[in-house]
C-alpha positions as CSV (number, residue, x, y, z in Angstrom):
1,X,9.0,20.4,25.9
2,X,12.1,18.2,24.4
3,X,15.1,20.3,26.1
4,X,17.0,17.8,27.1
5,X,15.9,14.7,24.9
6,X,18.9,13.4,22.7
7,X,17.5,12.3,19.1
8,X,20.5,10.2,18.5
9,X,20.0,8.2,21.9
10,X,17.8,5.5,20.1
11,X,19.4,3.7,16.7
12,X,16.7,4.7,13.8
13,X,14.7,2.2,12.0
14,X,12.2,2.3,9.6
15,X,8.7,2.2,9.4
16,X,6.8,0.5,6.0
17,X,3.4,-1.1,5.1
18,X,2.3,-4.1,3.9
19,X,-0.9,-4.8,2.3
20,X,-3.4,-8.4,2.3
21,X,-5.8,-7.2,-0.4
22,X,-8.3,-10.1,-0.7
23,X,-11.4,-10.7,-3.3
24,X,-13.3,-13.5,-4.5
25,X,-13.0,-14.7,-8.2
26,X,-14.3,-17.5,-9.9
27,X,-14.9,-19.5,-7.0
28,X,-11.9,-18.9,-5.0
29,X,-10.4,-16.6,-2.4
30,X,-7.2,-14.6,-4.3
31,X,-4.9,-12.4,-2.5
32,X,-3.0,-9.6,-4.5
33,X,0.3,-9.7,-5.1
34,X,3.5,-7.8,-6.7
35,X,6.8,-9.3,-7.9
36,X,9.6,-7.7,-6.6
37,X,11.6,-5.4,-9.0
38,X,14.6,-4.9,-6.9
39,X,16.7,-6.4,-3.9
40,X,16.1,-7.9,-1.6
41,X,13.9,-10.3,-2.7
42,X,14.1,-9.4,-6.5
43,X,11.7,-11.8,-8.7
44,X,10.2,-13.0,-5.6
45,X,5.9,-12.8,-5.0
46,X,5.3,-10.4,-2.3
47,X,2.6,-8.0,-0.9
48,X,2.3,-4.9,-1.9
49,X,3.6,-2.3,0.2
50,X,6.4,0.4,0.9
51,X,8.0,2.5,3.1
52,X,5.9,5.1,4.8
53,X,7.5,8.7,4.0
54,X,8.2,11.7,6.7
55,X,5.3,13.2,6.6
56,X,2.7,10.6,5.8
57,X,0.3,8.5,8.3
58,X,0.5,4.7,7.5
59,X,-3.0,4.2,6.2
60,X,-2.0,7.5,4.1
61,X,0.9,5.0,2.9
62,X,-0.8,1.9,2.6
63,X,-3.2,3.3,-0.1
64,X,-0.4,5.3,-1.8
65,X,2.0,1.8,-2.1
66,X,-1.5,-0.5,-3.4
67,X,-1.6,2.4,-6.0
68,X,2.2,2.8,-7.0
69,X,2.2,-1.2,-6.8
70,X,-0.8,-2.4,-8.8
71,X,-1.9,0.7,-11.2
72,X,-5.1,0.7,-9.4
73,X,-6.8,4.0,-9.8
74,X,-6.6,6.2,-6.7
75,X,-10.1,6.7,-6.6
76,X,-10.2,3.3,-6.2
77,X,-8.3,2.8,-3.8
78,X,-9.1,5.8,-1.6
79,X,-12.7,3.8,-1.8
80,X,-11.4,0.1,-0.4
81,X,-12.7,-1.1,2.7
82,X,-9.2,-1.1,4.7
83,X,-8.2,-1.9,8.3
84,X,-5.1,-2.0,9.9
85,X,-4.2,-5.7,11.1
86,X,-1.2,-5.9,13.4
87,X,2.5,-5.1,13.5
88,X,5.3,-7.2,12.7
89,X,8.6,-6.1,14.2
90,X,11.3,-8.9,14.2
91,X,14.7,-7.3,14.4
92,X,15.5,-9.5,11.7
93,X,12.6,-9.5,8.9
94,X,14.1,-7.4,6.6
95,X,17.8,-8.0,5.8
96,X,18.6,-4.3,4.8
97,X,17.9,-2.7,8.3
98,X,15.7,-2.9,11.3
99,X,12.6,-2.3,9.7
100,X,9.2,-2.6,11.6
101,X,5.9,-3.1,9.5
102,X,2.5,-1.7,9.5
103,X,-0.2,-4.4,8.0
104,X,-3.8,-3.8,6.7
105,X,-5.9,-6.1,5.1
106,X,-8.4,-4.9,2.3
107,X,-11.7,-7.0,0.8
108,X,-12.7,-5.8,-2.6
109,X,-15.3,-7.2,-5.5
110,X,-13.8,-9.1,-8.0
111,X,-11.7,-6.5,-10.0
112,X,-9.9,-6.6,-13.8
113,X,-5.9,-7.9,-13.6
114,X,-3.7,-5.0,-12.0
115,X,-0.9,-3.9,-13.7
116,X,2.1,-2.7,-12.1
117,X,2.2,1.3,-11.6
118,X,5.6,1.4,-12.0
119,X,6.3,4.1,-9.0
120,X,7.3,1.6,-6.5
121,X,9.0,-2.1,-6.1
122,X,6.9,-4.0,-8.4
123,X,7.3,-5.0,-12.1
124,X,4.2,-7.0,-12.1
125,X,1.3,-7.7,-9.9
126,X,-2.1,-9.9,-10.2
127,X,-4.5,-11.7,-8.2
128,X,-3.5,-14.8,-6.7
129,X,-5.4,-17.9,-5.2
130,X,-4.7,-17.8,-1.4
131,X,-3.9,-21.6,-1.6
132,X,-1.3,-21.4,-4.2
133,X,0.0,-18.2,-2.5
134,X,0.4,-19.3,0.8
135,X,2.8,-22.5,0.0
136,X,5.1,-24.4,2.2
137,X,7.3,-21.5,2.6
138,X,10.9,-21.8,1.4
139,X,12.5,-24.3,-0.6
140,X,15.6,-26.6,0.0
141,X,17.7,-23.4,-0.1
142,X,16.0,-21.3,2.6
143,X,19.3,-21.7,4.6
144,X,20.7,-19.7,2.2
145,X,19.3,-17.1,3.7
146,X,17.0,-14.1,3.3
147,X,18.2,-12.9,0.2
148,X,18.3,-16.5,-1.4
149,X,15.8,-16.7,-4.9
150,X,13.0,-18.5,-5.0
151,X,13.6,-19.1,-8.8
152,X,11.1,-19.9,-11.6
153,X,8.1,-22.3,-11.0
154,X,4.3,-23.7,-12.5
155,X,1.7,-20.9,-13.5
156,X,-0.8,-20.2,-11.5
157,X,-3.4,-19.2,-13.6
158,X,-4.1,-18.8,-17.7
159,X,-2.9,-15.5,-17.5
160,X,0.0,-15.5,-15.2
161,X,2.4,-14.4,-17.4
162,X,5.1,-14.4,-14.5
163,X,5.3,-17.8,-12.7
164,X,4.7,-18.6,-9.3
165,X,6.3,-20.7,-7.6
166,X,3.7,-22.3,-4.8
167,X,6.5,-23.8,-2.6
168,X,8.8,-20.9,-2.3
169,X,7.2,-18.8,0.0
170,X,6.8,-15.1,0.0
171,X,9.4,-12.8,0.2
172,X,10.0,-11.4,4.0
173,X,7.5,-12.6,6.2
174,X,4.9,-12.0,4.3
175,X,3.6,-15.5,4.5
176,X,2.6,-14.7,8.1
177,X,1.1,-11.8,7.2
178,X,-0.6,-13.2,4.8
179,X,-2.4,-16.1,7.1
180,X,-2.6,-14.0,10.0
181,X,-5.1,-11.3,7.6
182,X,-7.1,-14.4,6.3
183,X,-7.6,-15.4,9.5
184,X,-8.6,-12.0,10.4
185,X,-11.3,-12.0,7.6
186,X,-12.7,-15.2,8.9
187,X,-13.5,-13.6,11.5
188,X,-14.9,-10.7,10.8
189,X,-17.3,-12.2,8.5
190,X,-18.9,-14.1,11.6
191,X,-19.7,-10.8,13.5
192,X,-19.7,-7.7,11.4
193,X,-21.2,-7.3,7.6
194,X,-17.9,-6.6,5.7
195,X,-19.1,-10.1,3.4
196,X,-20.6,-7.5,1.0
197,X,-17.3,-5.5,0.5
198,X,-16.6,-8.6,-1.7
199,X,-20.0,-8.5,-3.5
200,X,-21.0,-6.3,-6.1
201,X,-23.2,-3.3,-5.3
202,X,-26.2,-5.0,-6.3
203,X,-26.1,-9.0,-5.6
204,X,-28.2,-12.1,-4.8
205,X,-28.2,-13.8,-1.4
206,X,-26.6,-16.9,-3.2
207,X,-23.9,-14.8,-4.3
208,X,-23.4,-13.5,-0.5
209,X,-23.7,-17.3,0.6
210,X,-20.7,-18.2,-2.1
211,X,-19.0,-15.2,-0.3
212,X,-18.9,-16.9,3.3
213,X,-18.4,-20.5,1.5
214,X,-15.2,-19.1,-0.1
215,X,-13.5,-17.4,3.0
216,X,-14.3,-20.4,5.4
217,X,-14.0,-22.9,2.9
218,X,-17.3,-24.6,4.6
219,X,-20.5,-25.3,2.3
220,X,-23.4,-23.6,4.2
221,X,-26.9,-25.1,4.2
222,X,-28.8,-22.8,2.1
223,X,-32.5,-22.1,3.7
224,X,-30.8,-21.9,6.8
225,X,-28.2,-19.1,5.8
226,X,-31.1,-17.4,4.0
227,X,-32.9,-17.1,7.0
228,X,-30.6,-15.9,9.2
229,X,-29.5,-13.3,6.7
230,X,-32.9,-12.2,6.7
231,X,-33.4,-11.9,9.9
232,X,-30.5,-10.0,11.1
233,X,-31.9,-6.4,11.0
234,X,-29.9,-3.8,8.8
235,X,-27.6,-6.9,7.1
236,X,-28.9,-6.5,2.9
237,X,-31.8,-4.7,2.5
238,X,-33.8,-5.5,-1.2
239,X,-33.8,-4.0,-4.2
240,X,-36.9,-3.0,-5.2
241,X,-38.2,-5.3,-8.4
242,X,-35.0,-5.9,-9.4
243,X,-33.8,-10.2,-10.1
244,X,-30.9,-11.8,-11.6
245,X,-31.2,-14.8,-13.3
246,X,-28.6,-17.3,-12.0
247,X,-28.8,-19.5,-14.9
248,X,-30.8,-22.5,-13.0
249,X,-34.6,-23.2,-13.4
250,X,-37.2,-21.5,-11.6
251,X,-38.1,-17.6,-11.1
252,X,-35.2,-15.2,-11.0
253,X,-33.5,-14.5,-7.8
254,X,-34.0,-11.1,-6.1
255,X,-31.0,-8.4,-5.3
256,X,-30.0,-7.1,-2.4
257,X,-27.5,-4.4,-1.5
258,X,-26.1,-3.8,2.1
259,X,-28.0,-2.4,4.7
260,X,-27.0,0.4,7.2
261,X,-26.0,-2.5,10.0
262,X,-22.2,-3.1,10.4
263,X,-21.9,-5.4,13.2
264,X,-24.4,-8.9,13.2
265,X,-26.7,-9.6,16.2
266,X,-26.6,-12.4,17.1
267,X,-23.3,-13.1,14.9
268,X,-23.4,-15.5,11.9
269,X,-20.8,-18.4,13.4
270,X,-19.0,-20.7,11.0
271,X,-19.6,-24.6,11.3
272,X,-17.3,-25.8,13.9
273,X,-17.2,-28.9,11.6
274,X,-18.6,-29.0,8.3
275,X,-18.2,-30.7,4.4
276,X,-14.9,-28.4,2.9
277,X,-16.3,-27.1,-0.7
């Protein structure tokens, strides 16, 4: 029953999602992200995202923006290993209205350069290494306020195209976002088996170990990470006479695909201290 309840008691706000996509290529862990097509924040690097509509969930609305956002097929999409994160609700993180956030973070394979769909924000969007990405946050001008332009800066890869600018930040808050999901992956990767949502389908345990290396940024002893892989029931299960050569000496290594297991026991800890890569 709602007899009684005034809808206008409360001042309306919005609800939106943003999204930490994360894969692995060549080498390094790269976040997705859009350039802003429109104010606030036009030009400015961001993650993708949107504002969830009347009638949609926000997982419903995460998936719809990364489509919009990156031209990523849906089926793609609809098939990305997604989790919701946390929700950011500053009065003041968005400097059109009280808007509250909905964040997921997504791990993916290494994937071609997206291109933006053209139905949302976005007038480009590509893959991003987290380091250059997550920069020192705004410039000498970041008193200037929300709305203040990061402006042009270096590439940040061969194929850029649009420049990044490492030490401007991200627009909004996504720069917390942003460290909050990697952090979040970390995690995960010491007690659960999403490391193989960033491998392909069919992969050797070297490529797995590269994985883990990238996301903690720790070199891993390899006998010893191949024999706790191993031994962790349900983790990769092999591929039956199937190898890779990895282009060193020796026999081909053998494939492995994921297992049925989802959470590791006992769980596969990072070094507390260890060489960086």
């Amino acid at each position: 029953m709602t007899a009684g309840y005034d809808s206008h008691a409360f001042e309306p706000f919005a609800v939106t999602v943003d999204l930490a996509v994360f894969t692995v290529r060549a080498g390094a862990l790269h976040v997705l992200l859009i350039r802003r097509g429109q104010e606030p924040y036009a030009g400015t690097w961001a993650l993708p995202g949107g504002f969830v509509l009347p009638r949609e969930s926000a997982e419903t609305a995460a998936r719809r923006e990364l489509a919009e956002e990156t031209g990523l097929a849906r089926g793609v999409v609809a098939a990305l290993h997604l989790e919701q994160l946390r929700t950011y609700s500053d009065p003041d993180r968005d400097p059109r209205m009280r808007v509250v956030s909905v964040a997921f973070a997504a791990l993916v394979p290494d994937m071609p350069e997206p291109a933006a769909g053209g139905g949302g924000d976005a007038d480009r969007a590509r893959w991003v290494p987290v380091g250059e990405a997550a920069g020192p946050g705004p410039g000498p001008d970041a008193d200037a306020g929300p709305d203040a332009d990061a402006g042009p800066g270096p590439e940040a890869g061969p194929d850029a195209g649009a420049d990044l600018d490492a030490g401007s930040g991200l627009a909004f808050d996504h720069a917390v976002i942003l460290a909050d999901a990697r952090e979040r992956v970390g995690s995960k990767l010491e007690y659960t088996c999403l490391a193989t949502a960033f491998c392909p389908p069919e992969f050797t345990l070297g490529e797995l170990q590269a994985v883990y290396e990238t996301v903690w940024d720790t070199a891993l002893d390899r006998p010893n990470f191949r024999r706790k892989v191993l031994a962790t029931p349900g983790f990769v299960e092999a591929v039956p006479g199937a190898a890779r050569l990895t282009g060193g000496r020796g026999k081909p290594a053998a494939l492995y695909r994921p297992g049925p297991a989802t959470a590791l026991h006992p769980p596969l800890l990072r070094p507390s201290e260890g060489p960086a890569r």
